[in-house]
N, CA, C and O of each residue as an XYZ file, in Angstrom:
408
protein
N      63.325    124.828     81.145
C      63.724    123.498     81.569
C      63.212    123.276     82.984
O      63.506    124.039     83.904
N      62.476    122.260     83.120
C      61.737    122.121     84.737
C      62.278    120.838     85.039
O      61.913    119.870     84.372
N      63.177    120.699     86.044
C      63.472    119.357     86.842
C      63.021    119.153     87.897
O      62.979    119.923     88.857
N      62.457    117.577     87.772
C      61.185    117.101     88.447
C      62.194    116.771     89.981
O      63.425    116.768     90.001
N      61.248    116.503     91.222
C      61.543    116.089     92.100
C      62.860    114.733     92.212
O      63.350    114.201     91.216
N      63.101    114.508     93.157
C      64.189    113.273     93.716
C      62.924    111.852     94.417
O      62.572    111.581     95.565
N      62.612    111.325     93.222
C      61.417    110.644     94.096
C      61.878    109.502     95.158
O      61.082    109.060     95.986
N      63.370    109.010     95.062
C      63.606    107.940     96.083
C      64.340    108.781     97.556
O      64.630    108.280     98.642
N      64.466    110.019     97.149
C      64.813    110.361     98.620
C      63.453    110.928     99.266
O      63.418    110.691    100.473
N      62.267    111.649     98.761
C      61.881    112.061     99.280
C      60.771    111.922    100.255
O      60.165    112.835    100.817
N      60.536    110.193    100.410
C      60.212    110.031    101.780
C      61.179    109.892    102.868
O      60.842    110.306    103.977
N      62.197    109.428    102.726
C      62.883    109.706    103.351
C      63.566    111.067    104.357
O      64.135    111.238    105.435
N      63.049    111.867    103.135
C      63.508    113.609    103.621
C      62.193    113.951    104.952
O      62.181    114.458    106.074
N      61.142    113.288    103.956
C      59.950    113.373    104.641
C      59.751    113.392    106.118
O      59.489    114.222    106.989
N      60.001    112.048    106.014
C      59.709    111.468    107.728
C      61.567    111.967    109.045
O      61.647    111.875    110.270
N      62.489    112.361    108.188
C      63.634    112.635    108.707
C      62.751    114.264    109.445
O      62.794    114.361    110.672
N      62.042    115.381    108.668
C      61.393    116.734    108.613
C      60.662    116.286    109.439
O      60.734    117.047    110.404
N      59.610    115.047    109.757
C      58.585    115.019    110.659
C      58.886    115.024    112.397
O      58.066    115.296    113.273
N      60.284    114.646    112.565
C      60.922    114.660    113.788
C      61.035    113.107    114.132
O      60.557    112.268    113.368
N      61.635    112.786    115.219
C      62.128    111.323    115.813
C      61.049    110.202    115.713
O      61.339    109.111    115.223
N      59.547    110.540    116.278
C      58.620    109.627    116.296
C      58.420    109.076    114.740
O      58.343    107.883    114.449
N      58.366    109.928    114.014
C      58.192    108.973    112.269
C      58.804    108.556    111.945
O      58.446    107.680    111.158
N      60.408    108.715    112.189
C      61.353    107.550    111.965
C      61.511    106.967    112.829
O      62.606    106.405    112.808
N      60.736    106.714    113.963
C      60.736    105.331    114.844
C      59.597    104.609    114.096
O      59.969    103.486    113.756
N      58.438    104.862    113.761
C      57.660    104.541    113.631
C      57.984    103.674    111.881
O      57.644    102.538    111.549
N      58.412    104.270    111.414
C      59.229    104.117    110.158
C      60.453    102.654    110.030
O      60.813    101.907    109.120
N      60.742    102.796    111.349
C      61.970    101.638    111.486
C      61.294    100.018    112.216
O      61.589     98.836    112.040
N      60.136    100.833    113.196
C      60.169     99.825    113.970
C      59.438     98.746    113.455
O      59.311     97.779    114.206
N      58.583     98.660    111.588
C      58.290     97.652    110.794
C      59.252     96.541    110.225
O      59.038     95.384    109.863
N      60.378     97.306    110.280
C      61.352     96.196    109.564
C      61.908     96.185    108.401
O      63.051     96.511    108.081
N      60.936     95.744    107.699
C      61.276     95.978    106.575
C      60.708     96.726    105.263
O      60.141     96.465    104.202
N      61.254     97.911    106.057
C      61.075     99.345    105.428
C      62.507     99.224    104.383
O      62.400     99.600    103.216
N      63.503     98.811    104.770
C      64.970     99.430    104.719
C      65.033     98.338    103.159
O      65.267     98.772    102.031
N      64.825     97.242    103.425
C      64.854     96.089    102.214
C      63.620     96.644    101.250
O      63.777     96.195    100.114
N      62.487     97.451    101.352
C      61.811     97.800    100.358
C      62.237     98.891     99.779
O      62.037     99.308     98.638
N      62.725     99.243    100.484
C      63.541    100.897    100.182
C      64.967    100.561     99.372
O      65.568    101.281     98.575
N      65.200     99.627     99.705
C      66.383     99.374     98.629
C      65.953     98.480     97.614
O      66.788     98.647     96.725
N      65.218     97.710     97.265
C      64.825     97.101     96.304
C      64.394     98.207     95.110
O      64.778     98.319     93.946
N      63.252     99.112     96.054
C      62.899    100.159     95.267
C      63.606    101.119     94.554
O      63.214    101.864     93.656
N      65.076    100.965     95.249
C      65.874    102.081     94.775
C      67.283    101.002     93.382
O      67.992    101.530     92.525
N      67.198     99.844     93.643
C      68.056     98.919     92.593
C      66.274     99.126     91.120
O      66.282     99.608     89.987
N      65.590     98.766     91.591
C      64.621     98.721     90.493
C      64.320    100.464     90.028
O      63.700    100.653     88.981
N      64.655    101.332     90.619
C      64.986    102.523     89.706
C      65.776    103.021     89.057
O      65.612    103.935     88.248
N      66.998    102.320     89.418
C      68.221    102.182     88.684
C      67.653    101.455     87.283
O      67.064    102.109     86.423
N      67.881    100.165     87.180
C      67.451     99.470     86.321
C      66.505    100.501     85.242
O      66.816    100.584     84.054
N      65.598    101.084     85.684
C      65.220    101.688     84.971
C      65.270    102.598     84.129
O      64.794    102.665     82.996
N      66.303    103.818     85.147
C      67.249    104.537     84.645
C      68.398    104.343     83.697
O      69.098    105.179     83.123
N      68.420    102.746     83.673
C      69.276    102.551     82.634
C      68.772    101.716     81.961
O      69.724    101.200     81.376
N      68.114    101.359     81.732
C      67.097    101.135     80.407
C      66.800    101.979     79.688
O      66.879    101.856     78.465
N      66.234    103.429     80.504
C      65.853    104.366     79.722
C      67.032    104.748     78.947
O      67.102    104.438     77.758
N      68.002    105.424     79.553
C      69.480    105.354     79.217
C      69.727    104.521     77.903
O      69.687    105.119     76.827
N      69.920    103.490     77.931
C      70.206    102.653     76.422
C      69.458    102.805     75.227
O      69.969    102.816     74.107
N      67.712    102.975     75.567
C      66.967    103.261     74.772
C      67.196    104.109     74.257
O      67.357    104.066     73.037
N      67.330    105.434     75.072
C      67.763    106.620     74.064
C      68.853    106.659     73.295
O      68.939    107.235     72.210
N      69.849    105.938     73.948
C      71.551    106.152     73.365
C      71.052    105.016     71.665
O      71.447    105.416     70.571
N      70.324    103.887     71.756
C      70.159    103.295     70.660
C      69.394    104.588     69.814
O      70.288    105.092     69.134
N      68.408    105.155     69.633
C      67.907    106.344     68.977
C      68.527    107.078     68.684
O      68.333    107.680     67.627
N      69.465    107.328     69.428
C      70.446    108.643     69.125
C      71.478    107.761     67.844
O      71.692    108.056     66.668
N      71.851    106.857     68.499
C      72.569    106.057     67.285
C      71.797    106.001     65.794
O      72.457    106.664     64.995
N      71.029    105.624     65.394
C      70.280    105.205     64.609
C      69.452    106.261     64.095
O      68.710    106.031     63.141
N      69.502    107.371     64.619
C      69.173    109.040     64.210
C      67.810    109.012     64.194
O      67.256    109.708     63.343
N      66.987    108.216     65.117
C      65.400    108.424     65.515
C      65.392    109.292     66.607
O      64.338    109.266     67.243
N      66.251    110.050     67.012
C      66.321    110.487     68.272
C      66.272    112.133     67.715
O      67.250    112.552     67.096
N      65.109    113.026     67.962
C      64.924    114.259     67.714
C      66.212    115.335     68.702
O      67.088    116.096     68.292
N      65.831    114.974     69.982
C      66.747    115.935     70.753
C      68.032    115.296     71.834
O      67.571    114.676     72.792
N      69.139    115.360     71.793
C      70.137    114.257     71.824
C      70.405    115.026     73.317
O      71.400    114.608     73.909
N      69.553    116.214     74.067
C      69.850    116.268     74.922
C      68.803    115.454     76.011
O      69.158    115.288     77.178
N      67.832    115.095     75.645
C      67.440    113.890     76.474
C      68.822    112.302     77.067
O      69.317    111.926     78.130
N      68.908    111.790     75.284
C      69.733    111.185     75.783
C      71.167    111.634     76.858
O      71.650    111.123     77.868
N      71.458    112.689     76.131
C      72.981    112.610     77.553
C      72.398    113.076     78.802
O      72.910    112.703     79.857
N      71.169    114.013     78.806
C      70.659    113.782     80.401
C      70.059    111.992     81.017
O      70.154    111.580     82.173
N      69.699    111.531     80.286
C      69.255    110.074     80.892
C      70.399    109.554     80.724
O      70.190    108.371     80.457
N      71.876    109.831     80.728
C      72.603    108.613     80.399
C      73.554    109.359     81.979
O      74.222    108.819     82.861
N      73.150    110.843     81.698
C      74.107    111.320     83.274
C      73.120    110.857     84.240
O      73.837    110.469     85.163
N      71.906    110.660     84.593
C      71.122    110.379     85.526
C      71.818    109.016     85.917
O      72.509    108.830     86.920
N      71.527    108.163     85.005
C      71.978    106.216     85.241
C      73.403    106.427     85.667
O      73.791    105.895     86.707
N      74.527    107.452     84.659
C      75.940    107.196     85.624
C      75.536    107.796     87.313
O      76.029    107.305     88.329
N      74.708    108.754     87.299
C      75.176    109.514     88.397
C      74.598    108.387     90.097
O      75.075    108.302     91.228
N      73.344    107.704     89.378
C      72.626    107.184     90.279
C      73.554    105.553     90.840
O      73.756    105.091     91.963
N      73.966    105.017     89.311
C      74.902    104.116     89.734
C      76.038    104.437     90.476
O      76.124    103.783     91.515
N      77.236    105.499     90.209
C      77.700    105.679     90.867
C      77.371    105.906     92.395
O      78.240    105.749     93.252
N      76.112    106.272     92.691
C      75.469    106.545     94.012
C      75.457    105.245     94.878
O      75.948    105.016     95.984
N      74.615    104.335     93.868
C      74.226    102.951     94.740
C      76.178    102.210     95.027
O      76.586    101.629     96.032
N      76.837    102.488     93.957
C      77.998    101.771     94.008
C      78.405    102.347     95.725
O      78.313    101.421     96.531
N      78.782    103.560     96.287
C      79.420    104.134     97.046
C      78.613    103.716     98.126
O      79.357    103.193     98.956
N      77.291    103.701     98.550
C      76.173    103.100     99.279
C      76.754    101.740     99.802
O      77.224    101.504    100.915
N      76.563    100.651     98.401
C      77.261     99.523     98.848
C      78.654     99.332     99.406
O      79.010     98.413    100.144
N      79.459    100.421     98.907
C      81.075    100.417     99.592
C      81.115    100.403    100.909
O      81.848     99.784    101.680
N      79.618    101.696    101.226
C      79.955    102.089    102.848
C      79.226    100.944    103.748
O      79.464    100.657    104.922
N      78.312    100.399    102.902
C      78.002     99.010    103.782
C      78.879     98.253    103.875
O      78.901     97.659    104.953
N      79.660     98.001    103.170
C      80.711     96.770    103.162
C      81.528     97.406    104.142
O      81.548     96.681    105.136
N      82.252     98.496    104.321
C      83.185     99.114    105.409
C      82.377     98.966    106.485
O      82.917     98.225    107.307
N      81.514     99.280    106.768
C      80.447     99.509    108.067
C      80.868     97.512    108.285
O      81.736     96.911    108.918
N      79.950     97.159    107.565
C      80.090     95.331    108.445
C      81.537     95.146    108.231
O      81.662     94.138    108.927
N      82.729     95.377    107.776
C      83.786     94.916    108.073
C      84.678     95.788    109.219
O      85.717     95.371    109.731
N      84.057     97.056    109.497
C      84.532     97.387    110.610
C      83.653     96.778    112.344
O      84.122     96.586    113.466
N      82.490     96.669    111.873
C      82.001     96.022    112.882
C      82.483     94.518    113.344
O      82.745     94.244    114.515
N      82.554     93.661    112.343
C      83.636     92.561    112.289
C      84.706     92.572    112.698
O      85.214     91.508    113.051
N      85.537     93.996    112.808
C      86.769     93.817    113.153
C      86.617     93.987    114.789
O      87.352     93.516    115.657
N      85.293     94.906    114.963
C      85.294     95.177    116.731
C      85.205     93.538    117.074
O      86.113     92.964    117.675
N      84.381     93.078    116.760
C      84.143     91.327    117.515
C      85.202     90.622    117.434
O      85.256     89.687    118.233
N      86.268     90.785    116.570
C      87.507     90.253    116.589
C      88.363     90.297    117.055
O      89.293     89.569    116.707
């Protein structure tokens, strides 16, 4: 069994390993952070597409090895659950910053 890389963290890991100047250099475009999250909602999506596809196969008994499907269906929970907690801590972050200005 060979599991492939983490492809949305690992520029990130990248330029964090390269030291301070690549993540300045990294930030000081802008909009790095909005492509980086777009990129990471449109891998979701995908992940759960793939996810349904298989779970329909598995239903319908076109599906040879049913451990694909429950690994693509733990990937989509695990990744959603990820983005969900992401968005929580943004929402705490601007509502605690909100509360300093208040």
């Amino acid at each position: 069994m060979s599991l492939g890389p983490i492809a949305a963290v690992g520029p990130g890991v990248a330029s964090f390993a390269a030291g301070p100047s690549a993540a300045q250099t990294t930030t000081a475009s802008g909009g790095d952070f909005a492509t980086s999250l777009a990129g990471a909602v449109d891998h979701l999506q995908q992940l759960q597409s793939t996810s349904n596809q298989l779970a329909v196969q598995a239903v319908t008994g076109n599906l040879d090895d049913i451990h694909n499907a429950t690994i693509a269906a733990t990937r989509a929970q695990v990744t959603l659950e990820l983005a969900a907690t992401v968005r929580n801590k943004g929402v705490d972050a601007f509502n605690e910053i909100m509360r300093m200005q208040g």
